[in-house]
C-alpha positions, -999 to 999 in steps of 0.1 A, spaced: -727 791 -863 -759 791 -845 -777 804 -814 -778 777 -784 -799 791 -757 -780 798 -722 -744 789 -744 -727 817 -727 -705 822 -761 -730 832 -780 -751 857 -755 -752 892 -760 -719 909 -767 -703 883 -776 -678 884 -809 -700 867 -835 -699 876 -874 -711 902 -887 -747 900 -900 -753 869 -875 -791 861 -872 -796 834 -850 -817 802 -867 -813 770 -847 -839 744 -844 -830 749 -801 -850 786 -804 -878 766 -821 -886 737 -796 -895 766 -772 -892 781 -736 -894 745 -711 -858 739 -730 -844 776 -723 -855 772 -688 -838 739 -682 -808 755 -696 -808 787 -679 -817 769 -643 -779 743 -655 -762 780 -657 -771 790 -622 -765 763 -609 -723 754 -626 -720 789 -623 -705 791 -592 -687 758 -592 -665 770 -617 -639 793 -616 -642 820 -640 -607 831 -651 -591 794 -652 -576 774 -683 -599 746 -691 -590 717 -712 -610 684 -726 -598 651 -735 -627 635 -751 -623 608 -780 -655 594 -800 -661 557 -797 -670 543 -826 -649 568 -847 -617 574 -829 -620 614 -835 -604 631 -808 -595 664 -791 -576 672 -766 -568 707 -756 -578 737 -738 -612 750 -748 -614 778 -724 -585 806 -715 -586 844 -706 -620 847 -694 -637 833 -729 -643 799 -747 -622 793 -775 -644 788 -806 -622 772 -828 -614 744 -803 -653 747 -797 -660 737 -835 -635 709 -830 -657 695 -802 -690 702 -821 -678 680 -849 -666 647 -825 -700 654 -802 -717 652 -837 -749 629 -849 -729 597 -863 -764 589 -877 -771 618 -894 -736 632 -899 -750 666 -885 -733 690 -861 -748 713 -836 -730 740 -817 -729 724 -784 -731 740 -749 -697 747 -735 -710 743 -701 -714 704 -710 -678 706 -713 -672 722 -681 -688 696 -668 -668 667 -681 -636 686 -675 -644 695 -636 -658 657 -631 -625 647 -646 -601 670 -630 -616 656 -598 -614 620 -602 -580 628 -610 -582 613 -644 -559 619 -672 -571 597 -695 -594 605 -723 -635 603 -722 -650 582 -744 -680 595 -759 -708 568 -769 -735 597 -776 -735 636 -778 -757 657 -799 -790 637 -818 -807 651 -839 -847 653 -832 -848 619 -857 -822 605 -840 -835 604 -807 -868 596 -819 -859 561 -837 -840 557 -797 -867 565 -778 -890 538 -801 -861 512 -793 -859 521 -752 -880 534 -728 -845 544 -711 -840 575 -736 -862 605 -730 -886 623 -761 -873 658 -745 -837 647 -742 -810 679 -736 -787 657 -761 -810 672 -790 -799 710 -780 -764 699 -773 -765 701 -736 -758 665 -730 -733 634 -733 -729 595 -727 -695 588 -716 -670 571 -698 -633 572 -681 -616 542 -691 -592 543 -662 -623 550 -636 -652 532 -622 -685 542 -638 -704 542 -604 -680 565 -588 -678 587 -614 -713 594 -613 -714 594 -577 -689 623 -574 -707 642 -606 -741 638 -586 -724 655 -556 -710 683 -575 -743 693 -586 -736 708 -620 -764 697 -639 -781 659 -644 -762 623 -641 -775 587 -652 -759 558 -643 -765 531 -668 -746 502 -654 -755 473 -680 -740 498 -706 -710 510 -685 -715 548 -692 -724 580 -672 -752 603 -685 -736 640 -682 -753 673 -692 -755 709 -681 -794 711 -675 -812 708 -644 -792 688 -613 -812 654 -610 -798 621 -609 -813 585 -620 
């Protein structure tokens, strides 16, 4: 387990083991990363209600590794269901996982709650490691050298039984963090940083 700045399981307080010293490559890529996270948390915040059951349906394209469940009950993320996500958001490439930001998930679950969508997501792309986004930003201009899917922070998905323009359109109006439409592909850029659309 490993410290993910703004990942509001692991602040202060929280129950982590005993002897925990936090060592994640997120605390070494510095502050402009922290910030982008901690302006995400102010602005989901709010959005979200705080004492409510949340729940995920998320499978992995090109592996078929699923979860569905609740991730979130009494007030506090669940971290076992939380190390289930980890490992289908993981780096395919690299076969590396990466505690990811439960407020990603948050995101993904509101967006789908709201479009009314019972249906699971189909992830294309979650974590990358630093590599892995590297060799993709040498193949496309599209895919960003700072990109929040290298702390965790950020998907490429889909609903199958939903229109891909509509379900960034209502994610852009909810302002929880950033959307990207990528038509050609057929997939919605979700993450928990910053709100900004492309």
């Amino acid at each position: 387990m490993a410290l993910v700045f703004g990942c509001p399981c692991c602040q202060p307080g929280a129950d982590l083991p005993e002897g925990f010293v936090p060592d994640h490559p997120v605390a070494r890529r510095g502050v402009l990363i922290a910030a982008l996270a901690g302006l995400g948390a102010s602005v989901a915040g709010p959005v979200l209600a705080q004492g409510a059951t949340r729940s995920l349906r998320v499978r992995r394209q090109v592996t078929g590794d699923s979860f569905s469940g609740v991730y979130f009950r009494n007030g506090r993320y669940d971290r076992p269901a939380l190390r289930q996500l980890d490992y289908v958001f993981r780096d395919l490439s690299k076969a590396e996982t990466t505690p990811m930001d439960p407020r990603l998930f948050d995101v993904m679950s509101t967006v789908a709650n709201r479009m009314d969508s019972d249906e699971h997501y189909e992830v294309i792309s979650g974590y990358r490691t630093p590599e892995t986004n590297a060799q993709n930003a040498s193949r496309s201009r599209r895919v960003s050298q700072v990109s929040l899917h290298m702390s965790g922070m950020a998907a490429d998905c889909r609903l199958p039984d939903r229109n891909s323009r509509e379900m960034a359109r209502l994610a852009a109006e909810l302002r929880l963090g950033g959307v990207g439409l990528y038509t050609s592909n057929g997939f919605v850029h979700l993450d928990c940083g910053p709100v900004r659309r492309w």
